[in-house]
N, C-alpha and C positions, 0 to 999 in steps of 0.2 A: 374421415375428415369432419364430419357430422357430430363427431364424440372430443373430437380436439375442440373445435366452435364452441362447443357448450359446455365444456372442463373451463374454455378460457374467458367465457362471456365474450366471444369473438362475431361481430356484426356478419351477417352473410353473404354481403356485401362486399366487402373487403379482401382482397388476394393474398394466397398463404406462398410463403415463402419455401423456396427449395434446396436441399443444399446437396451436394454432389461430391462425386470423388476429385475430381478433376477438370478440365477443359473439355475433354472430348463429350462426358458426360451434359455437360453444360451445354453443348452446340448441340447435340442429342435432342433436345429441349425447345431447340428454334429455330424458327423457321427461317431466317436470315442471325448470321453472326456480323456483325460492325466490324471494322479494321480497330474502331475504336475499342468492341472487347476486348478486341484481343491484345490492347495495348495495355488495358488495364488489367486483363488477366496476368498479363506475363509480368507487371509489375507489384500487383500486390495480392496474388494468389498462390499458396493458400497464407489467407489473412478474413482481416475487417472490412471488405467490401462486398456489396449485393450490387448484382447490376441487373436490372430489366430489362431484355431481352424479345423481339417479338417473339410473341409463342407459338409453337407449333400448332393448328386445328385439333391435334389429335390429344391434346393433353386433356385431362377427367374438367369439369367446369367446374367443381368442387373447388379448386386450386385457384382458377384464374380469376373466379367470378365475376365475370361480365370486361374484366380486363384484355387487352389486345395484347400485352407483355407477362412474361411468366419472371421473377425474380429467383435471382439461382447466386450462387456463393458455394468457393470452396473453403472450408473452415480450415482455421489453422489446429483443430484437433486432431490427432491420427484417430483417435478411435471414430469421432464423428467419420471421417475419411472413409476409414476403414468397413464400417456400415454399409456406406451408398457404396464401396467397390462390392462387395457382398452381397447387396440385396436390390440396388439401385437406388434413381434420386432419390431423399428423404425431404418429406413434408417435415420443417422441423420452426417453429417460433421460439421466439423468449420465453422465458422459463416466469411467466407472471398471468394475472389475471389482467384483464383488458382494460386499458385507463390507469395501471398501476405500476408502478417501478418493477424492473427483473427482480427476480429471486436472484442472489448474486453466489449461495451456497446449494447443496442438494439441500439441506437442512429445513432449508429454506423453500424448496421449493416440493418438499416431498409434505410439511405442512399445508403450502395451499392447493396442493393437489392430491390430496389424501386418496385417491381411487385411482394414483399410476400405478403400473404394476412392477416399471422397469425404469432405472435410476444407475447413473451411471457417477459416481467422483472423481471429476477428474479436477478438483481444488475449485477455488472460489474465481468468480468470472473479475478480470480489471475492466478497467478504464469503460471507458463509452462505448454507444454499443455501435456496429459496421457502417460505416458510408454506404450512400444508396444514390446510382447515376442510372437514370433512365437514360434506353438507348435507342428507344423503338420510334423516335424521330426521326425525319427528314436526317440523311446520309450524311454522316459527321454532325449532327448536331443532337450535342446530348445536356440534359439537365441534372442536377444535383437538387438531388432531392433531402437528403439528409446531410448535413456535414456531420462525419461519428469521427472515430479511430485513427482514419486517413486523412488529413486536413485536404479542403480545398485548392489550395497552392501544390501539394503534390499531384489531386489529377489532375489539373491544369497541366503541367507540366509532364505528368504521363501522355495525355491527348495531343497537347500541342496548342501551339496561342488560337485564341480564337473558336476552341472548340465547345467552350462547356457555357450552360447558361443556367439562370435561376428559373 
């Protein structure tokens, strides 16, 4: 994680994201699951949404950095998929250097990271990058931290009235 930081000029500070096979791998992860995960998992999993989650104590602090929630996502990639059922969650970020747009091709990103060793094509990335709802508030009460992929108006409506906040 110490060699992703500084490939990515990634502050130490800051919480690396996780991505998994599935749900179960995802609750694997935390120390309490929301009813609210789980609504939003079963509605746009696997897809464009990160949800933050409290995190288990036993997770590496590499990961969390000083954070109480661990961010976890299951991608809509089978091979990303297929990795974390294989080897378990994957620390995995946007494909860019810090402060700067995604690399949206490998092409692209095997350029600004000339010292990966492994690159996977699986065609060029669309649209915006995944919706992010923290969940590790007070019970039912979660915030929207990024609008991406997933418009606000649908997890509104995935939660239920009244549930999401800025």
């Amino acid at each position: 994680m110490k060699r992703l930081r500084e490939a990515k000029g990634r502050e130490a500070d800051k919480p690396l994201p996780v991505i998994v096979a599935d749900v179960a791998q995802a609750r694997a992860l935390a120390v309490r699951w929301p009813d609210g995960a789980q609504r939003l998992a079963d509605a746009f999993w696997p897809g464009p949404l990160t949800l933050i989650v409290p995190a288990r104590p036993t997770l590496p602090p590499e990961i969390l950095a000083g954070a109480q929630g661990v961010a976890v996502r299951v991608p809509a990639s089978e091979i990303a998929r297929a990795l974390a059922r294989l080897v378990g969650p994957l620390v995995a970020t946007s494909a860019n250097l810090a402060g700067q747009a995604p690399c949206v091709t490998v092409d692209l990103a095997e350029r600004a990271f000339p010292l990966a060793t492994l690159a996977f094509d699986i065609g060029p990335l669309q649209g915006e990058p995944s919706t992010i709802v923290d969940l590790t508030g007070p019970t039912e009460s979660f915030r929207l931290l990024r609008e991406g992929r997933i418009p606000r108006a649908k997890v509104e409506a995935a939660l239920g009235p009244g549930a999401l906040s800025d």
